[in-house]
N, C-alpha and C positions, 0 to 999 in steps of 0.2 A: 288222416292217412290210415289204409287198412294194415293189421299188425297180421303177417301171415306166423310170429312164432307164437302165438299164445295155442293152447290144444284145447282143442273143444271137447266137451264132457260127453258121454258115450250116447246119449240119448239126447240128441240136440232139441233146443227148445229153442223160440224166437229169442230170450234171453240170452240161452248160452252162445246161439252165433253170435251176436251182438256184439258179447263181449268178446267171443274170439276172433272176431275182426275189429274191433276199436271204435267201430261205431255205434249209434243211438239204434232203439230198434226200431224207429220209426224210418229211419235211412233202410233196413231190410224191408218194411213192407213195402216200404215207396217202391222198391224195386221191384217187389212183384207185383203188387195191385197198382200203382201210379207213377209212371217212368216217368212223365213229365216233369215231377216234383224232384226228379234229381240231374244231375249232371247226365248226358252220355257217356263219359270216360268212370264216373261214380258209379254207374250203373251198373257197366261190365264190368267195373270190378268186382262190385259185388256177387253179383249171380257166378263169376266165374269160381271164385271163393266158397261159395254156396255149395257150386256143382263139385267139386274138391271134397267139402266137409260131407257131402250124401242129403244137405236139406235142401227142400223141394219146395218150400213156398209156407208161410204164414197161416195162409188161407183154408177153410174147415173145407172146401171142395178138394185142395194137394192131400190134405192128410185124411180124408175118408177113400182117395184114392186106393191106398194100401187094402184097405177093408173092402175096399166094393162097394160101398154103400151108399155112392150118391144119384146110382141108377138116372142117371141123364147119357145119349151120345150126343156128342156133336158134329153137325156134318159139313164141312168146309166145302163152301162152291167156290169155283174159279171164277165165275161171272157174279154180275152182279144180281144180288137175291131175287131181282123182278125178272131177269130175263131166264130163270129157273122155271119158272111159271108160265112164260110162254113158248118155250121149248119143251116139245112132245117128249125126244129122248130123256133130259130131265126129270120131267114131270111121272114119266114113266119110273125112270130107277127111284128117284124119291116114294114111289107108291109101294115098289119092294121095298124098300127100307125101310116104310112105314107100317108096314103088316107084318113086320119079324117084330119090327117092338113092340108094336099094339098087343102083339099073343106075348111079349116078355114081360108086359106092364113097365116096359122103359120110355122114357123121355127124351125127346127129341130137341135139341137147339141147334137153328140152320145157323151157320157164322158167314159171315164174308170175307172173299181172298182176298182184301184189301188191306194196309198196313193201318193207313189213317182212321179207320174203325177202332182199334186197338189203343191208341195212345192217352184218352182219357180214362179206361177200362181195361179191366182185367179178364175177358170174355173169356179165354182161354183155359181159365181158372176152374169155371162150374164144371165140364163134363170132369167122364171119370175114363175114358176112352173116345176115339177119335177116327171117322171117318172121313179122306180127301178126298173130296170129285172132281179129280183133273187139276193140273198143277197151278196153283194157285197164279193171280196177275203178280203180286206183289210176295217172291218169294222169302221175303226177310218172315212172313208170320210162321214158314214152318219150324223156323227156328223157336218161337214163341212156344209151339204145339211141344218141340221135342225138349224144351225144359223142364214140362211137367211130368218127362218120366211117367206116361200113360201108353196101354196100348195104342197102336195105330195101325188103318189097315188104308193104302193108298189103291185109288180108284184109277185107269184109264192113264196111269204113270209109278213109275217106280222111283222108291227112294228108300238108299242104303238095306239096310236089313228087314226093314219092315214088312209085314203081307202084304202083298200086291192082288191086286184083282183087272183083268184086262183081258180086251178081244183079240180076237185073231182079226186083226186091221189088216195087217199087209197081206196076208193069205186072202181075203174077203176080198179086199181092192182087188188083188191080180187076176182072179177069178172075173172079176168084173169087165177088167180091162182087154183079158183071153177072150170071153165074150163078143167083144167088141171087132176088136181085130178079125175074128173069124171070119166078121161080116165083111166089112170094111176094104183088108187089106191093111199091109203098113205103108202103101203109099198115101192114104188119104190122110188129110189132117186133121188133128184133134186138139182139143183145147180141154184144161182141165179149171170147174170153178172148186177153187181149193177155200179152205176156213182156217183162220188165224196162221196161217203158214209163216208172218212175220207179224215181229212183237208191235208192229203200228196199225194205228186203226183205220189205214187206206184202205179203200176198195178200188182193184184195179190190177194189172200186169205186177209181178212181183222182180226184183232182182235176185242172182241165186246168191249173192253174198249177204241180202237181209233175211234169209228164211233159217228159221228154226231148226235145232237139233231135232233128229229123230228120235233120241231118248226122251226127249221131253214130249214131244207132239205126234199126236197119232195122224194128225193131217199131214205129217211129214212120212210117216210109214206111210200112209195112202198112196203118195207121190212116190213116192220109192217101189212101190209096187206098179203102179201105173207105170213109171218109166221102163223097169224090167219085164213086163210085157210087151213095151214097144223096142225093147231091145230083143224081146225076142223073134222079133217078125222081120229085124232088120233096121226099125223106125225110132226114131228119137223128140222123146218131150223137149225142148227148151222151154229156159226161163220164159222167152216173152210169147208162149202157148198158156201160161199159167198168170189165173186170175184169180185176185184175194180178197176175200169178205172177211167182215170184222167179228159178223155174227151169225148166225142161220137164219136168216128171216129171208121174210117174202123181198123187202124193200131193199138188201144189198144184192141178192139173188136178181134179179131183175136190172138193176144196173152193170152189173158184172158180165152178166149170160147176153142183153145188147150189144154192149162193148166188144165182146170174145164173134157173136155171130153178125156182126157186123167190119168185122176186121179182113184181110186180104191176107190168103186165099180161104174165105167161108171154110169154119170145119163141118166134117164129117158127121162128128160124135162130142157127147162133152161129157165127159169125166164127173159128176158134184160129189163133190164131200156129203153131202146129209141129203135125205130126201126134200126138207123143205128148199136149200137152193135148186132143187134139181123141178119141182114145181114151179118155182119161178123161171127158170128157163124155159119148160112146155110152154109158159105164157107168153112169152119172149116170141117163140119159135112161131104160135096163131097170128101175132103180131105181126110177124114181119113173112106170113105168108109161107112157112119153109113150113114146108110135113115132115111130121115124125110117126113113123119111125125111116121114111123112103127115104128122104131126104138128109135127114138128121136122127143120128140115134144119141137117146140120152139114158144112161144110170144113173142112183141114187145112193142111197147109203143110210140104213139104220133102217130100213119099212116102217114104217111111221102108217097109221091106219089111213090116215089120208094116200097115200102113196097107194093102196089098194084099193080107193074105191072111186077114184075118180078115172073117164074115160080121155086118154087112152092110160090105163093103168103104169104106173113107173116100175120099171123093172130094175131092182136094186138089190143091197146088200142088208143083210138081216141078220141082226144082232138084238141078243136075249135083254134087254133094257130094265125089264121087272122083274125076272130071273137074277141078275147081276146086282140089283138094287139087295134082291132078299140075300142074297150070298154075302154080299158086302156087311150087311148086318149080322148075320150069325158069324161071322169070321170077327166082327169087332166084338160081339158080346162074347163069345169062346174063342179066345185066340190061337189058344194051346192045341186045339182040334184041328185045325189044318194049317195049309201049307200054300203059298202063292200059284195063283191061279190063273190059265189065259182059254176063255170060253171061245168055242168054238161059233163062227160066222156061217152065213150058208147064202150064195145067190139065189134070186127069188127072180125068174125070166119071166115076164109079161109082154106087154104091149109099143113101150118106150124103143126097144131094143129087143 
């Protein structure tokens, strides 16, 4: 049992918590480097005990924290590590983040937003600051992130006090959706292919009681902007206008963008969350013989280089991706120097619409 009256000595060492909690100190490491090796109930106890006494972890990455000196960030993706890599907007901010540290001489470790990563390792442990892109699947590991008492600067979502860095989503959507309307009317109807709008991996018609808080998900500002444009014209989104992919790719873009212009009464126009769903709907549309822009107008979201160079060009939303990547970086390497951020979007009119 943990002794909470014994007082710990002013300069804690794995030792002196040890003793001032009654346990071995192989029971403190377990707890930060190997949870598996202890109880759950053991566990929190300890770390809570820990977080009480000011100590922060065993480990030579907790305690060069202080000093600065183990010049590693880590950058926590929300998806899984391989779909970073095929994701343009991704692949894009990682190349900022990657050129702030190559001129810092800092070190890079990508982690994943998954919990079960975590539980044979201490991953957590090496960096000495912390950048989030996009709130993680498995929200138990931010808790992991903020016991090490490291800075942190969250990406494309906010949490508590830390720097934030984020687009003007809902400004950018509504822009897009005004657009739209102009042409349109708010009689005709629209359909929107939204991204991760709810926490399952369906592709398909969403309900409005499974989608996502708008603090957490920027697909849910999109929507929230989308609909306040169609309230401004008079016209209203419903849930079963809005269709959910799990990912950005060509292959849920495609079954989603069929489904929606395949449905009664045909829309107008379609709404996509990212340029790559909004490419797979143009191909949807050749398909099924409906011209765009006459017929069907489509946006995008994020201008992705493909989205510019293919005919008929996507007319979409354009957000600084390698801009944001290098800012996210200097913001974790000097924290002290600014101040949470929301970078400004811009529509890009072309061809689509």
């Amino acid at each position: 049992m943990i002794n909470k009256n014994k007082t710990p000595a002013k300069r804690m060492t794995l030792k002196a918590v040890a003793d001032a909690l009654g346990v071995s100190t192989a029971s403190i490491s377990n707890a930060f480097n190997r949870p598996d090796q202890l109880s759950a109930v053991l566990r929190d106890r300890i770390l809570s005990e820990c977080e009480r006494l000011g100590y922060h972890g065993p480990n030579p990455a907790a305690r060069s924290l202080r000093t600065g000196a183990t010049g590693v960030v880590g950058v926590m993706l929300a998806e899984r590590l391989a779909y970073n890599f095929r994701d343009a907007c991704a692949t894009e901010f990682l190349q900022g983040v990657a050129e702030v540290l190559d001129d810092a001489r800092v070190n890079l470790l990508l982690m994943p937003g998954r919990d079960d990563f975590y539980h044979q390792q201490s991953m957590e442990s090496i960096p000495d600051r912390f950048i989030i892109y996009g709130p993680p699947r498995d929200l138990s590991v931010i808790q992991r992130l903020e016991r090490q008492h490291k800075p942190v600067v969250t990406v494309d979502f906010t949490l508590g006090n830390h720097l934030s860095l984020n687009i003007d989503n809902y400004g950018g959507a509504k822009q897009a959706a005004q657009h739209i309307y102009r042409q349109i009317g708010g009689d005709a109807p629209v359909a929107v292919i939204g991204l991760r709008l709810i926490q399952s991996d369906t592709i398909g018609r969403v309900k409005e009681v499974d989608m996502i808080d708008a603090a957490t998900s920027i697909s849910r500002q999109r929507l929230d902007a989308y609909r306040d444009a169609a309230a401004e014209v008079g016209a209203e989104i419903l849930a079963d206008q809005v269709w959910n992919t799990h990912e950005s790719n060509w292959s849920d873009g495609v079954k989603a963008a069929r489904e929606a212009l395949l449905s009664e009464p045909r829309p107008k126009a379609l709404f996509c969350m990212s340029d790559q769903l909004a490419l797979a709907a143009l191909s949807v549309a050749r398909d099924l013989d409906i011209r765009v822009p006459e017929d069907l107008k489509i946006v995008g979201f994020d201008d992705i280089s493909e989205a510019r160079r293919g005919h008929p060009a996507i007319t979409t939303v354009y957000q600084p991706s390698i801009e944001k990547g290098r800012l996210a970086a200097m913001m974790a390497l000097n924290p002290e120097r600014f101040e949470s951020r929301v970078l400004p979007t811009q529509l890009q009119i072309r061809e689509t619409a």
